[in-house]
Gaussian input, Z-matrix of N, CA and C with variables (Angstrom, degrees):
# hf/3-21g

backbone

0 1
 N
 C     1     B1
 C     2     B2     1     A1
 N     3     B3     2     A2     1     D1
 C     4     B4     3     A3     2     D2
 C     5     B5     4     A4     3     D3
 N     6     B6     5     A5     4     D4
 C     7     B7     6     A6     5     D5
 C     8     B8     7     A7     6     D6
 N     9     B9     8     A8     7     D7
 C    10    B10     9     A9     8     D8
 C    11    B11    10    A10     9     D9
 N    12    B12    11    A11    10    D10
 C    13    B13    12    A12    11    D11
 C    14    B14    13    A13    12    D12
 N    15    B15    14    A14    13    D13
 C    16    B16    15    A15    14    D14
 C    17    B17    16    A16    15    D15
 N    18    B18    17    A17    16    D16
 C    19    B19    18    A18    17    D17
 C    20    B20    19    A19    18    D18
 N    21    B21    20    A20    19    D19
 C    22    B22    21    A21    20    D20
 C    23    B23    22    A22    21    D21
 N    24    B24    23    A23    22    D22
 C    25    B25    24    A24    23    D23
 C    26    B26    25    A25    24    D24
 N    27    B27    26    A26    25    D25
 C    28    B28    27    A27    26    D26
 C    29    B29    28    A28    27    D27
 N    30    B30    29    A29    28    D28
 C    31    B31    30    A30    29    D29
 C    32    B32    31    A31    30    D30
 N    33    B33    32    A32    31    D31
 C    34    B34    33    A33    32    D32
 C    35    B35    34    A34    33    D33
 N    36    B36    35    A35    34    D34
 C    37    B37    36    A36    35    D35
 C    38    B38    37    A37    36    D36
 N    39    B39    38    A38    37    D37
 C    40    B40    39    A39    38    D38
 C    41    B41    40    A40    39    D39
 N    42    B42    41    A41    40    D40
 C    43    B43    42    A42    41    D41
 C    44    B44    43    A43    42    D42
 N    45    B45    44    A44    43    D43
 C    46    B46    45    A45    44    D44
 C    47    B47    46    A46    45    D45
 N    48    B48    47    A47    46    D46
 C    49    B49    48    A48    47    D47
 C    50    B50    49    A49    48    D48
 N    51    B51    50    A50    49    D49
 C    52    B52    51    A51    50    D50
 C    53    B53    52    A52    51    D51
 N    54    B54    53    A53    52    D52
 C    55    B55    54    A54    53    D53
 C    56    B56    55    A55    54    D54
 N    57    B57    56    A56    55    D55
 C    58    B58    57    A57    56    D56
 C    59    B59    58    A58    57    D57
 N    60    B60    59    A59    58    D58
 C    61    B61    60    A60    59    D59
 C    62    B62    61    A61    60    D60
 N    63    B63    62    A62    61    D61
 C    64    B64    63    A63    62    D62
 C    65    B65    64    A64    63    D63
 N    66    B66    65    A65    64    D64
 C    67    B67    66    A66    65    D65
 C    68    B68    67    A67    66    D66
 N    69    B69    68    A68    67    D67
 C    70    B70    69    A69    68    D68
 C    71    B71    70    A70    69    D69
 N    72    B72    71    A71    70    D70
 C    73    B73    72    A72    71    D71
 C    74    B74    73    A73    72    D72
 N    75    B75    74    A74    73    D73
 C    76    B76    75    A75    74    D74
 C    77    B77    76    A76    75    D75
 N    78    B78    77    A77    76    D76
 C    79    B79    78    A78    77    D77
 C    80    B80    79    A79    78    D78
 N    81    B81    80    A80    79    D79
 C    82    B82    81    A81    80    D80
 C    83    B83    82    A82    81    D81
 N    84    B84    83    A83    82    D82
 C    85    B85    84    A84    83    D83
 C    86    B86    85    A85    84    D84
 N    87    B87    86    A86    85    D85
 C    88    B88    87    A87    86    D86
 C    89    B89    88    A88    87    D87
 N    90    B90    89    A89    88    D88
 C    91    B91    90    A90    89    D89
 C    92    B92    91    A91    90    D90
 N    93    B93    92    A92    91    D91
 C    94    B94    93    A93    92    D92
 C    95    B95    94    A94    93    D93
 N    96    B96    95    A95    94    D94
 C    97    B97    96    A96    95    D95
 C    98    B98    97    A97    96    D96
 N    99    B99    98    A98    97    D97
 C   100   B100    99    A99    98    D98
 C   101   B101   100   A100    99    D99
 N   102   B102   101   A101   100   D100
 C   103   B103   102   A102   101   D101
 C   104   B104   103   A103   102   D102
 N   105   B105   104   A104   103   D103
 C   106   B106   105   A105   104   D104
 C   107   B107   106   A106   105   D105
 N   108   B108   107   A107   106   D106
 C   109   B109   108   A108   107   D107
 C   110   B110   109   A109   108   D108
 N   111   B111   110   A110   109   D109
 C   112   B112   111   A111   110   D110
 C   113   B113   112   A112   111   D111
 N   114   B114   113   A113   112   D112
 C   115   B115   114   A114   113   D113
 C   116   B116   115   A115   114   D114
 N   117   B117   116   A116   115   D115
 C   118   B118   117   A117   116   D116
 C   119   B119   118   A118   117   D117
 N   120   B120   119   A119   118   D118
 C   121   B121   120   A120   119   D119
 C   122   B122   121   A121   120   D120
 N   123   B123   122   A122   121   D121
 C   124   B124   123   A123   122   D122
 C   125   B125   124   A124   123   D123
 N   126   B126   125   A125   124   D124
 C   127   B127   126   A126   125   D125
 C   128   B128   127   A127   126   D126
 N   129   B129   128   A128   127   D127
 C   130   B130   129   A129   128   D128
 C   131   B131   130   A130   129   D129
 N   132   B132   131   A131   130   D130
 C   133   B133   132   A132   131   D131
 C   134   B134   133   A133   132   D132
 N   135   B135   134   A134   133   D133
 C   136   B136   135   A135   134   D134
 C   137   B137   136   A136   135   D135
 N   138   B138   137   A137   136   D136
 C   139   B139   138   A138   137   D137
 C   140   B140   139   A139   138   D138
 N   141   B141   140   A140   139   D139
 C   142   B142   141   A141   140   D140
 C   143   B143   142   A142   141   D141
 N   144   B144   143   A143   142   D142
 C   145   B145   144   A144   143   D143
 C   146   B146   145   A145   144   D144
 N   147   B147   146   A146   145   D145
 C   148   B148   147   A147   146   D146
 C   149   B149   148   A148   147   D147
 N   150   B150   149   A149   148   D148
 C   151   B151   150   A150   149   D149
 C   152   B152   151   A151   150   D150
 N   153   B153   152   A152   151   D151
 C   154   B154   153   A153   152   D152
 C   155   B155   154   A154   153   D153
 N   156   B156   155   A155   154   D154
 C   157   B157   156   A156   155   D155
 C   158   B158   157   A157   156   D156
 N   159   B159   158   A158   157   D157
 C   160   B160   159   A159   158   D158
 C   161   B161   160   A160   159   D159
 N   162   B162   161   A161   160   D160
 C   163   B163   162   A162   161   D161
 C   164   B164   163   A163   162   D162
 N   165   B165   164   A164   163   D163
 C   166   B166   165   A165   164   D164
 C   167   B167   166   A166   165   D165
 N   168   B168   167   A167   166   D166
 C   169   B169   168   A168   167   D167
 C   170   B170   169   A169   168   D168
 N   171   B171   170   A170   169   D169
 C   172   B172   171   A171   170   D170
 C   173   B173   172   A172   171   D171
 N   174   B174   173   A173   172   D172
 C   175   B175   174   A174   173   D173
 C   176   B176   175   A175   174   D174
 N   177   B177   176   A176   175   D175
 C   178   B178   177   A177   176   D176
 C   179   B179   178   A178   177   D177
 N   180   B180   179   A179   178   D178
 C   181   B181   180   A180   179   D179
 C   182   B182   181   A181   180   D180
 N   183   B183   182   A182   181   D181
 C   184   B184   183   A183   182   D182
 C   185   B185   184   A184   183   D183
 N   186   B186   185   A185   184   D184
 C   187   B187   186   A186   185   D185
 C   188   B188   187   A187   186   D186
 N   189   B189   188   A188   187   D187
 C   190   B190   189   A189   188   D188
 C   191   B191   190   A190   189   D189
 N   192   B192   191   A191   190   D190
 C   193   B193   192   A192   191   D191
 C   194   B194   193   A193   192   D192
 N   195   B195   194   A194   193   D193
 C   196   B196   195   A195   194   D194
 C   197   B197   196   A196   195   D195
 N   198   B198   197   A197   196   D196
 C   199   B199   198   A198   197   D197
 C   200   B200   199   A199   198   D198
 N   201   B201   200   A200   199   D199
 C   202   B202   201   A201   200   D200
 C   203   B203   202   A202   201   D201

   B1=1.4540
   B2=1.5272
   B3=0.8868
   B4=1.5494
   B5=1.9059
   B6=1.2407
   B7=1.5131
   B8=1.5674
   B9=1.0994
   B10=1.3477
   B11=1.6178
   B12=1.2109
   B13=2.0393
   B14=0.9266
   B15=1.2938
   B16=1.4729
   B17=1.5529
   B18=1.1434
   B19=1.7536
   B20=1.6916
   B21=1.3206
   B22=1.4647
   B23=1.5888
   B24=1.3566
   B25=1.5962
   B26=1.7591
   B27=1.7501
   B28=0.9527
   B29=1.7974
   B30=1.2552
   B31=1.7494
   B32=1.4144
   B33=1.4305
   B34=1.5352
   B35=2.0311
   B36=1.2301
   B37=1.7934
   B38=2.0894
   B39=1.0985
   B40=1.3015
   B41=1.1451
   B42=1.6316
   B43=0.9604
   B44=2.0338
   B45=1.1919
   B46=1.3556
   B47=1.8031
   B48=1.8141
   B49=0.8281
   B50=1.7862
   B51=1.5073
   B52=1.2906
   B53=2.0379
   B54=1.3354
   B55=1.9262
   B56=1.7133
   B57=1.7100
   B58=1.1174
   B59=1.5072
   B60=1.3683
   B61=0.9098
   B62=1.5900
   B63=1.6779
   B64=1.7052
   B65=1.3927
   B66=1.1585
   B67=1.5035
   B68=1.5154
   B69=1.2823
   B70=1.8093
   B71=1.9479
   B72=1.2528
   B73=1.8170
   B74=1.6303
   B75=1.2396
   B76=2.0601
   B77=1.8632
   B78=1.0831
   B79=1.0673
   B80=2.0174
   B81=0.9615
   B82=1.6147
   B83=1.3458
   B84=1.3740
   B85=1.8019
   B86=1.4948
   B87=1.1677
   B88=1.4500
   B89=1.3319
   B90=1.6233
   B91=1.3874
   B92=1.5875
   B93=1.2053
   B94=1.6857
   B95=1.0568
   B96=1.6538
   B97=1.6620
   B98=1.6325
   B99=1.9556
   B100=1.4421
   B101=1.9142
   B102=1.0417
   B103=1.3666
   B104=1.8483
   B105=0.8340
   B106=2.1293
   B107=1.7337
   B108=1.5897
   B109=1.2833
   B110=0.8602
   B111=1.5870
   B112=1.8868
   B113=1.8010
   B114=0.9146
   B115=1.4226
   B116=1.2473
   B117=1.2917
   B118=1.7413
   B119=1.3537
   B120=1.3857
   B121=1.5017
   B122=1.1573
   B123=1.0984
   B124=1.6347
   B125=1.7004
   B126=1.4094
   B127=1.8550
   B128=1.1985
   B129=1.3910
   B130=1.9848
   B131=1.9057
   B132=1.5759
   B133=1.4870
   B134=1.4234
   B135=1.2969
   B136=1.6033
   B137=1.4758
   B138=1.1319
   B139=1.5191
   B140=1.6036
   B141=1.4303
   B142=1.3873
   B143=1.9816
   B144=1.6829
   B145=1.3299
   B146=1.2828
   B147=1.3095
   B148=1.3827
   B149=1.4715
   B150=1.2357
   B151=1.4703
   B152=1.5613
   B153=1.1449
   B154=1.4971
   B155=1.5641
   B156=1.4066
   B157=1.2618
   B158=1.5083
   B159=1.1943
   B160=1.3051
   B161=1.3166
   B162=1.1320
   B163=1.5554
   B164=1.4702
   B165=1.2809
   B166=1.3411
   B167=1.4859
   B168=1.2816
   B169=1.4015
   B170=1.2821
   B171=1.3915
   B172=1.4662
   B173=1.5588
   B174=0.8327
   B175=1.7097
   B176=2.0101
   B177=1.3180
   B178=1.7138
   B179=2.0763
   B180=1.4349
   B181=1.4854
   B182=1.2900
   B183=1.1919
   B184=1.8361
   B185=1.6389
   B186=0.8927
   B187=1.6351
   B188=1.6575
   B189=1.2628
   B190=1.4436
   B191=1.5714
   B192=1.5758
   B193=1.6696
   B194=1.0620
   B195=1.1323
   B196=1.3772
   B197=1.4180
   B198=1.6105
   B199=1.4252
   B200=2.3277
   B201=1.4305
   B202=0.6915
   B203=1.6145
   A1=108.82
   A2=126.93
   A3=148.27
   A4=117.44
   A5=104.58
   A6=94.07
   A7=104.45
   A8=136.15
   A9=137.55
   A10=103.69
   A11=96.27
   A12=84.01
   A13=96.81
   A14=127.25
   A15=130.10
   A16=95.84
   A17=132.33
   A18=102.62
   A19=85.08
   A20=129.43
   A21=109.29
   A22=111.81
   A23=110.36
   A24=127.40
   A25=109.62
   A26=110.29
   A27=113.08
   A28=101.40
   A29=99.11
   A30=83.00
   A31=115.15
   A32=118.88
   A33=141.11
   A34=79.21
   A35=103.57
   A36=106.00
   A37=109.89
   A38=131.74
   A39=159.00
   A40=95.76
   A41=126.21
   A42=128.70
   A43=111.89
   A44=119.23
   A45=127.30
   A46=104.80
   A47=114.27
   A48=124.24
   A49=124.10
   A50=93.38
   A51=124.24
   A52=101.43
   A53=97.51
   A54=83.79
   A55=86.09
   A56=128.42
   A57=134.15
   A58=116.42
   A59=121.45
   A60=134.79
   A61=128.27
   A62=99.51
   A63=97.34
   A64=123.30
   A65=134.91
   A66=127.86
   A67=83.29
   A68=131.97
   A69=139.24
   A70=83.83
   A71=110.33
   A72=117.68
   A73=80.70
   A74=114.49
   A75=110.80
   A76=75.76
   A77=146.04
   A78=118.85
   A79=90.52
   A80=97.77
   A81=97.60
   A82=135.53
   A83=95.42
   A84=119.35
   A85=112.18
   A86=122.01
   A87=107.43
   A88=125.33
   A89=102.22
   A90=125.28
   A91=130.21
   A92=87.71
   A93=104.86
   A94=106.39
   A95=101.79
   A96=99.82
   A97=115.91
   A98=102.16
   A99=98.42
   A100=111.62
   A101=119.61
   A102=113.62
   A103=95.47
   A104=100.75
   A105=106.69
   A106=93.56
   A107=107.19
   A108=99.76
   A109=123.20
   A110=119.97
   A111=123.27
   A112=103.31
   A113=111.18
   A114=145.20
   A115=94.04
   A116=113.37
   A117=120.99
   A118=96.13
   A119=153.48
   A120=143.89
   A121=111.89
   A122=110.93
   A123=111.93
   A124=120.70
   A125=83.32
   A126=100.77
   A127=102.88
   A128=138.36
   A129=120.99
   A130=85.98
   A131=116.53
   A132=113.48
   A133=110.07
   A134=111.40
   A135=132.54
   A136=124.24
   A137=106.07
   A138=104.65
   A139=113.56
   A140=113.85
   A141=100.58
   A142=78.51
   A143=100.66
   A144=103.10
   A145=97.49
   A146=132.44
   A147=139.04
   A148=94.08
   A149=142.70
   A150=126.82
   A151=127.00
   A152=127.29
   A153=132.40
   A154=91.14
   A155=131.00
   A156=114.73
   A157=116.90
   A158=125.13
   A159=122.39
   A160=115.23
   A161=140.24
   A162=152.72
   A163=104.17
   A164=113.58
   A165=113.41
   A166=86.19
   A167=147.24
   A168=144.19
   A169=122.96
   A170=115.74
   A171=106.58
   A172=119.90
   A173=86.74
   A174=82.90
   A175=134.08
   A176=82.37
   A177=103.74
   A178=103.04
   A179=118.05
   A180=118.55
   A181=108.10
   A182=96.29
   A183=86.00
   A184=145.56
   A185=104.97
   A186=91.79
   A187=113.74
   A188=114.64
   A189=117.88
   A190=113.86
   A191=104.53
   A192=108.78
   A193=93.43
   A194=144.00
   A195=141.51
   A196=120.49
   A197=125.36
   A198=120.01
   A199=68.87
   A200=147.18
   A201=127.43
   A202=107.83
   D1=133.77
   D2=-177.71
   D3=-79.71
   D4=128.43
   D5=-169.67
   D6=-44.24
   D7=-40.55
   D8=-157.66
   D9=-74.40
   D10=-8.76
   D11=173.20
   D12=-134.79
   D13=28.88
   D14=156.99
   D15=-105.83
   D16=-13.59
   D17=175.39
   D18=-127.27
   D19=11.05
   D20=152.15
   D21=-69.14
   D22=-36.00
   D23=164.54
   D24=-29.98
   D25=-74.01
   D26=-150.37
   D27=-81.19
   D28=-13.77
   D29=-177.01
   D30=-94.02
   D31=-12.22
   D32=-168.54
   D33=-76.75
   D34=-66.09
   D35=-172.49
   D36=-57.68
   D37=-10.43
   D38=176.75
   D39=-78.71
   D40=-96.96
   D41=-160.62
   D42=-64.85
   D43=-54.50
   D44=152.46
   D45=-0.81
   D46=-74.24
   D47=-165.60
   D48=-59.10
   D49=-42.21
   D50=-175.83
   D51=-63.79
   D52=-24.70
   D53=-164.32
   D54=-106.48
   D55=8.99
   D56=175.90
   D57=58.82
   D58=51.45
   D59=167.23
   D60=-128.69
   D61=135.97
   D62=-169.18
   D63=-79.29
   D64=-168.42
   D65=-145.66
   D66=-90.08
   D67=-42.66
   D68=-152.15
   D69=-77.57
   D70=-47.98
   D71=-175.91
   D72=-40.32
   D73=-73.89
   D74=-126.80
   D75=-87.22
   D76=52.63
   D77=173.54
   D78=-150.02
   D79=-45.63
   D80=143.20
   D81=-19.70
   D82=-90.32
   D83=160.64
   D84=-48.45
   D85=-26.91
   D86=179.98
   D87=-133.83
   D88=34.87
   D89=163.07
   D90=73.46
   D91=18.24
   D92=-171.06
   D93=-112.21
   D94=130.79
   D95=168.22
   D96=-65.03
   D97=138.10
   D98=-174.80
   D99=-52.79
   D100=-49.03
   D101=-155.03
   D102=-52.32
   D103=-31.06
   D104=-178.95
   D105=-53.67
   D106=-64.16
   D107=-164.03
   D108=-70.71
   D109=-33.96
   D110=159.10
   D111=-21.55
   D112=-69.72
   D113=-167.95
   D114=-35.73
   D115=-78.28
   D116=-170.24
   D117=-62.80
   D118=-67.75
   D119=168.48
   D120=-15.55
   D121=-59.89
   D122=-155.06
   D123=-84.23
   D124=-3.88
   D125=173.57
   D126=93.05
   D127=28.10
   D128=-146.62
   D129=-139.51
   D130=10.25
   D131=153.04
   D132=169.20
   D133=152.43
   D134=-165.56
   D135=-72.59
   D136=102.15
   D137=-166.11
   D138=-55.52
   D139=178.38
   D140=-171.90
   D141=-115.34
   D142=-176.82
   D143=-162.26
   D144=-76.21
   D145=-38.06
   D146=-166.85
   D147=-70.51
   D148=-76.88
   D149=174.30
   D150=-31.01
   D151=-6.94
   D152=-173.25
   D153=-118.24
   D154=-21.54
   D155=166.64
   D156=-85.87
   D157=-19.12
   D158=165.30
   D159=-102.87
   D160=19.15
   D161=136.43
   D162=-62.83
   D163=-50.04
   D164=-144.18
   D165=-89.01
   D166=-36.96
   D167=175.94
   D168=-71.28
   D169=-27.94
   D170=152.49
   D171=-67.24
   D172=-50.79
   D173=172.88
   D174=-70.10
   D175=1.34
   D176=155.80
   D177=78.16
   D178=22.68
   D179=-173.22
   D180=-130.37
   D181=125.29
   D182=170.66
   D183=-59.62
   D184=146.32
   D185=-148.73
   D186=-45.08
   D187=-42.53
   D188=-174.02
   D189=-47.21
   D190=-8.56
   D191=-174.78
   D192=-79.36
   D193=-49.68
   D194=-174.58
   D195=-57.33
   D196=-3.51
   D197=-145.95
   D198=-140.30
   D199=-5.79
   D200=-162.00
   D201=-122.43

């Protein structure tokens, strides 16, 4: 895993927490099957760009927050 989806990881799980929603919630809302998004959370695979843009809109931040 690559630093960059290792702290897309940790801020996706940050912000996630902060709008109080569980991993099955934001993965729901943003059309992804959970076991994918488990996945990208948990550091264990690389999201694609389109999944971090609809991660990142459920969760109400623009994407670059996730990448900063």
């Amino acid at each position: 895993m690559t630093k960059v989806s290792k702290k897309i990881a940790r801020k996706m799980r940050l912000f996630r927490k902060k709008k109080g929603l569980t991993q099955e919630e934001t993965a729901y809302e943003a059309e992804l099957d959970y076991s994918y998004y488990n996945q990208i959370e948990n550091g264990r695979r690389n999201p694609s760009v389109e999944a971090v843009a609809r991660i990142a809109k459920v969760l109400g931040v623009p994407v670059k927050e996730l990448f900063s």
